[in-house]
C-alpha positions as CSV (number, residue, x, y, z in Angstrom):
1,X,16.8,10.5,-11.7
2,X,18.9,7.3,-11.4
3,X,18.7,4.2,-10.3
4,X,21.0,4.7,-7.7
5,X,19.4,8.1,-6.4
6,X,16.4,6.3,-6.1
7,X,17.1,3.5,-4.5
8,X,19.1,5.7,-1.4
9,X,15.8,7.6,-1.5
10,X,14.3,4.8,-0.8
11,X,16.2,3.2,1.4
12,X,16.3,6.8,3.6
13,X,12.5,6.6,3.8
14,X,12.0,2.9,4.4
15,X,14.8,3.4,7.5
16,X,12.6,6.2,8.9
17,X,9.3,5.0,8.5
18,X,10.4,1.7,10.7
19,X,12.2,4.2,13.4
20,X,9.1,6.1,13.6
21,X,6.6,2.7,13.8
22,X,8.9,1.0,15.8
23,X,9.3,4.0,18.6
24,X,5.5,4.9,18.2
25,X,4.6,0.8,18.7
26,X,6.6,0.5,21.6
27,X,5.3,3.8,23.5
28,X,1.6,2.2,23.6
29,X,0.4,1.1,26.6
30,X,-1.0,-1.8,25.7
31,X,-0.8,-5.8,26.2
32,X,2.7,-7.1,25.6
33,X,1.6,-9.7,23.5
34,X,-0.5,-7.1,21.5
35,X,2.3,-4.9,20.7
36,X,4.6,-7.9,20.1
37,X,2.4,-9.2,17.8
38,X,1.9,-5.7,16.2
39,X,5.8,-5.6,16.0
40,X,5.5,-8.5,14.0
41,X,3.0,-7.6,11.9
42,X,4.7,-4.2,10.9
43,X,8.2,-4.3,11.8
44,X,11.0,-5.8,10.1
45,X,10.3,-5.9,6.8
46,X,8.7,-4.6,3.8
47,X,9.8,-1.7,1.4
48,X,7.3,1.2,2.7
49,X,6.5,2.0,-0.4
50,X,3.5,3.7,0.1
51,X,5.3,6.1,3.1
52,X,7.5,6.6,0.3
53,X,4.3,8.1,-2.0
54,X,3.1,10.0,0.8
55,X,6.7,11.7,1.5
56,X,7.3,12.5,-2.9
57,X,3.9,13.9,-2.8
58,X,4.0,16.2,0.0
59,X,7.4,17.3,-1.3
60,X,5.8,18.3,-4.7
61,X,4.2,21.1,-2.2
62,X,7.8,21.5,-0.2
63,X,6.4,19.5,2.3
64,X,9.7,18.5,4.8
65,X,10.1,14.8,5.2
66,X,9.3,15.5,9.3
67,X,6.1,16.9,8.5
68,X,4.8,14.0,6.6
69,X,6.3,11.2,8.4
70,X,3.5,10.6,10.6
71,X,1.0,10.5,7.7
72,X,2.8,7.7,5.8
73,X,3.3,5.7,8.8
74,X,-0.2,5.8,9.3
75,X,-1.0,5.0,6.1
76,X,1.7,2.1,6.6
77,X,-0.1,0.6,9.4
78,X,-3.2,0.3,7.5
79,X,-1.6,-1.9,5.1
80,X,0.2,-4.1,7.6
81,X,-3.1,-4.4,9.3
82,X,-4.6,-5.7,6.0
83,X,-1.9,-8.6,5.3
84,X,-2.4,-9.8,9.1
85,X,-5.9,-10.5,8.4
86,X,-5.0,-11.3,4.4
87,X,-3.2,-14.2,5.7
88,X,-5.3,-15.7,8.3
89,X,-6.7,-19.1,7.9
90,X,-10.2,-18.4,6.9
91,X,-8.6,-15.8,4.1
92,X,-5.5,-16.4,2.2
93,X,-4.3,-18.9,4.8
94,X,-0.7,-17.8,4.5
95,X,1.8,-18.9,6.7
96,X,5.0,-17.1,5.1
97,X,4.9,-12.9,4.6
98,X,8.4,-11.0,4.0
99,X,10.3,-14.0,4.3
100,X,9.3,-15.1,8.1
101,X,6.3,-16.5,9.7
102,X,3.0,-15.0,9.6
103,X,1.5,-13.4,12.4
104,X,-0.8,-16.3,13.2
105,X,1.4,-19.1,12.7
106,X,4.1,-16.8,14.9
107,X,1.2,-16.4,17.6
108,X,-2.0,-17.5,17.1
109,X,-5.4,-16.5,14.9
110,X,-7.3,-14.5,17.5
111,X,-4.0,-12.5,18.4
112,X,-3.4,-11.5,15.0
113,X,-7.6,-10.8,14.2
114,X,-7.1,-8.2,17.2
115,X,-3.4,-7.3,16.1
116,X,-4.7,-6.6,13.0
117,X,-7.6,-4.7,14.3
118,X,-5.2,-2.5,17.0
119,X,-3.0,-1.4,13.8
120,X,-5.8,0.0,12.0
121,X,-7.1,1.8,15.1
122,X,-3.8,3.0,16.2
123,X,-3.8,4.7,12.4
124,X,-6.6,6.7,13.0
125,X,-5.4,7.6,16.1
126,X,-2.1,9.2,14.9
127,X,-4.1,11.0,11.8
128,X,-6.2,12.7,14.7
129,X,-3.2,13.6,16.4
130,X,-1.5,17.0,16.7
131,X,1.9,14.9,16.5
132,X,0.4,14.5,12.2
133,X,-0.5,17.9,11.9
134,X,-1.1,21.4,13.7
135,X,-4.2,22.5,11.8
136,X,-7.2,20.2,12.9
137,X,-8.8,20.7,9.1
138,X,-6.5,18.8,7.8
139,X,-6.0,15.8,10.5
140,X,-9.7,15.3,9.4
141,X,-9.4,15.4,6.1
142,X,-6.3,13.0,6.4
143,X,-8.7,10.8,8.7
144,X,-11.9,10.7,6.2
145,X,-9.4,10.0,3.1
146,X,-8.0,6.6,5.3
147,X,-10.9,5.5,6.3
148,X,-12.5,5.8,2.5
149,X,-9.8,4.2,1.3
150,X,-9.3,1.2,3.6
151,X,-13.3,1.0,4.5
152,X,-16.6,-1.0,2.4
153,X,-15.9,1.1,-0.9
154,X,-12.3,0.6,-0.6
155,X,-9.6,-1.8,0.4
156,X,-12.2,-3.7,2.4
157,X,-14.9,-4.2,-0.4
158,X,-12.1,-5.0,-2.7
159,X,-11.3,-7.9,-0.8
160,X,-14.9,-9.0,-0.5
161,X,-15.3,-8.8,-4.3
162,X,-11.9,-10.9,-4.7
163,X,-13.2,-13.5,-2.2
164,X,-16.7,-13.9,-4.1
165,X,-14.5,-13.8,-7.9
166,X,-13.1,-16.9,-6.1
167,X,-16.6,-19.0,-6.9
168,X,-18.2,-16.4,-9.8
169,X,-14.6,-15.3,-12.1
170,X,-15.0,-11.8,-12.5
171,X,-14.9,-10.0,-16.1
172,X,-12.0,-7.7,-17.1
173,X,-14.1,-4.8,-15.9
174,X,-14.8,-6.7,-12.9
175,X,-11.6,-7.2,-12.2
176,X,-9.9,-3.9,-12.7
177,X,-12.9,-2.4,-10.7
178,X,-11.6,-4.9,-7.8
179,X,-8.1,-3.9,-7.7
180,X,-8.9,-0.8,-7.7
181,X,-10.7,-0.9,-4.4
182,X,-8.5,-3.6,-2.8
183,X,-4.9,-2.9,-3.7
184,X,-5.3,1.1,-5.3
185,X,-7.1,2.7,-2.7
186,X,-4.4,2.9,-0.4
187,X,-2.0,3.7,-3.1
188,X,-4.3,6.7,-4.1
189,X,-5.1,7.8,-0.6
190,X,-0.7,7.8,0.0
191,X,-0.7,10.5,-3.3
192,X,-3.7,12.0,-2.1
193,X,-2.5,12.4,1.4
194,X,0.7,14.4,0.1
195,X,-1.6,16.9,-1.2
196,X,-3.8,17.3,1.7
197,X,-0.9,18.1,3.2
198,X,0.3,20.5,0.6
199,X,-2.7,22.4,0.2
200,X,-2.6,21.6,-3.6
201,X,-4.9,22.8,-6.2
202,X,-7.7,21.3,-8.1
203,X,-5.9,21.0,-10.8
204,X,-2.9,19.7,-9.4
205,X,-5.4,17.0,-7.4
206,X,-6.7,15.7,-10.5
207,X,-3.7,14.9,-11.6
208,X,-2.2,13.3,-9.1
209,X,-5.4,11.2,-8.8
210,X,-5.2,10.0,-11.9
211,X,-1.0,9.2,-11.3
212,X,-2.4,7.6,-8.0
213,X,-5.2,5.5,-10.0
214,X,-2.8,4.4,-12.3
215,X,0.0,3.8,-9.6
216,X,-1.7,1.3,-8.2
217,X,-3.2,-0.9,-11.5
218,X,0.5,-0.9,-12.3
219,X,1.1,-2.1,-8.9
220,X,-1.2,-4.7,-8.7
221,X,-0.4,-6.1,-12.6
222,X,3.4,-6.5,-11.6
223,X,1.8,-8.6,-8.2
224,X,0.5,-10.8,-10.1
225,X,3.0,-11.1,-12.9
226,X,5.4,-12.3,-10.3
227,X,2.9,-14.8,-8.4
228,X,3.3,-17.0,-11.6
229,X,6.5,-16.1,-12.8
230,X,8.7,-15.5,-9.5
231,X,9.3,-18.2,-6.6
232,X,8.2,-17.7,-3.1
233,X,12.0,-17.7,-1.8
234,X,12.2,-14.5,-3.9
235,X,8.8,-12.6,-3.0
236,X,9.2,-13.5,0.6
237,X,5.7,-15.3,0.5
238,X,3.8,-18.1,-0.9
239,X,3.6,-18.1,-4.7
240,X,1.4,-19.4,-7.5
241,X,-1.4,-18.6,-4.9
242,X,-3.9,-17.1,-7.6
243,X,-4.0,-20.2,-9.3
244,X,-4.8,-22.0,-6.6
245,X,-7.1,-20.2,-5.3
246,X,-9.0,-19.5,-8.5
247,X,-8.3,-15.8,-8.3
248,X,-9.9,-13.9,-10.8
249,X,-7.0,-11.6,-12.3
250,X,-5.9,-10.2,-15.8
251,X,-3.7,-13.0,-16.2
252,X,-6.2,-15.3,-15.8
253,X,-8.5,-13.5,-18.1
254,X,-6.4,-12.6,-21.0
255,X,-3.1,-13.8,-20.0
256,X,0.8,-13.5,-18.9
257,X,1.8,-11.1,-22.7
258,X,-1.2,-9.1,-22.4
259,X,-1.1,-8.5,-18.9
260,X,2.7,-7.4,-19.3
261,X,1.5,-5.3,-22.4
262,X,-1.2,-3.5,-19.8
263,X,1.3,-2.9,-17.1
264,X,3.2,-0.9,-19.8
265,X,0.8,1.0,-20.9
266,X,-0.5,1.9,-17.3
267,X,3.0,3.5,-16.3
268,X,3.1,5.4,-19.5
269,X,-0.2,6.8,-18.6
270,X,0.8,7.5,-14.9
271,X,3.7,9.1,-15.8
272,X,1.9,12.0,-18.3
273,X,-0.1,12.2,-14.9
274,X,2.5,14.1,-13.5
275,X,3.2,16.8,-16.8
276,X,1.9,19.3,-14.4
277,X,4.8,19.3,-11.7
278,X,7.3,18.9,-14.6
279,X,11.0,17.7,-13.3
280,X,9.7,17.7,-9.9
281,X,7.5,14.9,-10.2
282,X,10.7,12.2,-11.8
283,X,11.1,10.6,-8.5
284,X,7.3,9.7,-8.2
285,X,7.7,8.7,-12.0
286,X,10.4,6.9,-11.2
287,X,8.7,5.2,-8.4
288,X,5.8,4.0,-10.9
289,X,8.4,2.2,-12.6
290,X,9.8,1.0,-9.7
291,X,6.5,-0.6,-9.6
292,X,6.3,-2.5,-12.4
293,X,9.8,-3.6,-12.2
294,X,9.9,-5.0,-9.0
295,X,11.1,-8.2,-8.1
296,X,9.0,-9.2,-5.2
């Protein structure tokens, strides 16, 4: 597909996923500041990328875009909910995310801690909502694959293991082992969600496992090829923290060539992932691309 097709693809999905958050946000009876601190956390801003994975894996199965909107928007507010609390003080201590303030310099560190904490409950929520899906079998698989994904052995762990890599530097296997938990779960549980909603086949899982696995390595190398080579006007957030934060990464392992040389060879492989689905699968392809040749 081209560039152009992909981008109003894009575009299309990133417009509805923030309709849907913001009308489902502003429908909770809740605190005022809560929501408007959730608002800030997930609103305005961001390219919902992984809503996007969710909606070009569910169409693989002829999924409609309607029917797996709530999904990805779940899956959306799990990963706002992680860079609240990735840019707290006593984490990343961040005070600039998509190119405003972040939620605890907008309001304060306990409101974004329980901001953070309401998206992430509020996700769940949805996923065990008839609103996601008529057939309860599936809001619970769609629930367990979250909660994997964003929980000890997933996005959470991952962040511990980055946090202790900070005093002990991780090895390469280390390293890709971290990733994998802190930034590819989420990535893999947004393909793996568009086949729980499909009904897909074992076959068809495996491969888009190993497309998800891959989708977010590339993901994560192109992160941190732009924290040192990109400035912080143009990723919307603080650069050249790695290095000051001793991060262990591939680039500080083996360095800025070999991690570029990686990330090409990790879309390559994500790419034969998707043999399977044939011409169907080029937008996902073209979204692992999209990945690794991202500006911010």
């Amino acid at each position: 597909m081209s560039d152009d097709q992909f981008d109003s693809q894009l575009a299309d999905s990133a417009r509805d996923t923030e309709a849907f958050l913001a009308a489902h946000l502003g429908a909770l009876a809740a605190p005022q500041r809560l929501v408007a601190a959730m608002n800030h956390g997930a609103l305005n801003g961001g390219k919902r990328l992984r809503p996007f994975l969710v909606r070009l894996s569910a169409a693989l199965f002829d999924v409609p875009h309607d029917r797996s909107m709530a999904a990805g928007a779940a899956l959306e507010m799990v990963h706002c909910y992680s860079l609240v609390h990735d840019d707290l003080p006593d984490m990343d201590n961040d005070e600039l995310r998509r190119g405003k303030p972040t939620v605890w310099k907008a309001f304060d560190p306990a409101m974004a801690i329980l901001a953070g904490d309401a998206l992430l409950t509020e996700a769940l929520a949805l996923l065990a909502s008839p609103q996601t899906h008529h057939d309860p079998a599936v809001r619970a698989e769609l629930v367990l694959a979250l909660a994997r994904a964003a929980g000890p052995i997933g996005m959470v762990g991952g962040q511990v293991v980055d946090i202790e890599g900070e005093t002990t530097p991780l090895d390469e296997a280390g390293i890709l082992t971290m990733q994998s938990m802190k930034t590819g779960a989420l990535i893999r549980a947004s393909v793996e969600f568009g086949a729980i909603l499909g009904s897909a086949s074992d076959e068809q899982r495996a491969g888009l496992a190993h497309y998800g696995a891959q989708a977010g390595l590339a993901f994560q190398l192109a992160d941190d090829i732009l924290d040192v080579t990109a400035t912080s006007d143009a990723l919307g957030k603080t650069a050249g923290k790695d290095i000051a934060q001793n991060k262990s990464t591939i680039i500080a392992r083996r360095g800025l060539d070999a991690a570029r040389t990686m990330l090409s060879e990790t879309v390559e492989d994500g790419v034969n992932a998707l043999a399977i689905f044939g011409p169907k699968a080029d937008p996902m392809r073209a979204l692992i691309r999209h990945f690794a040749e991202r500006k911010n």
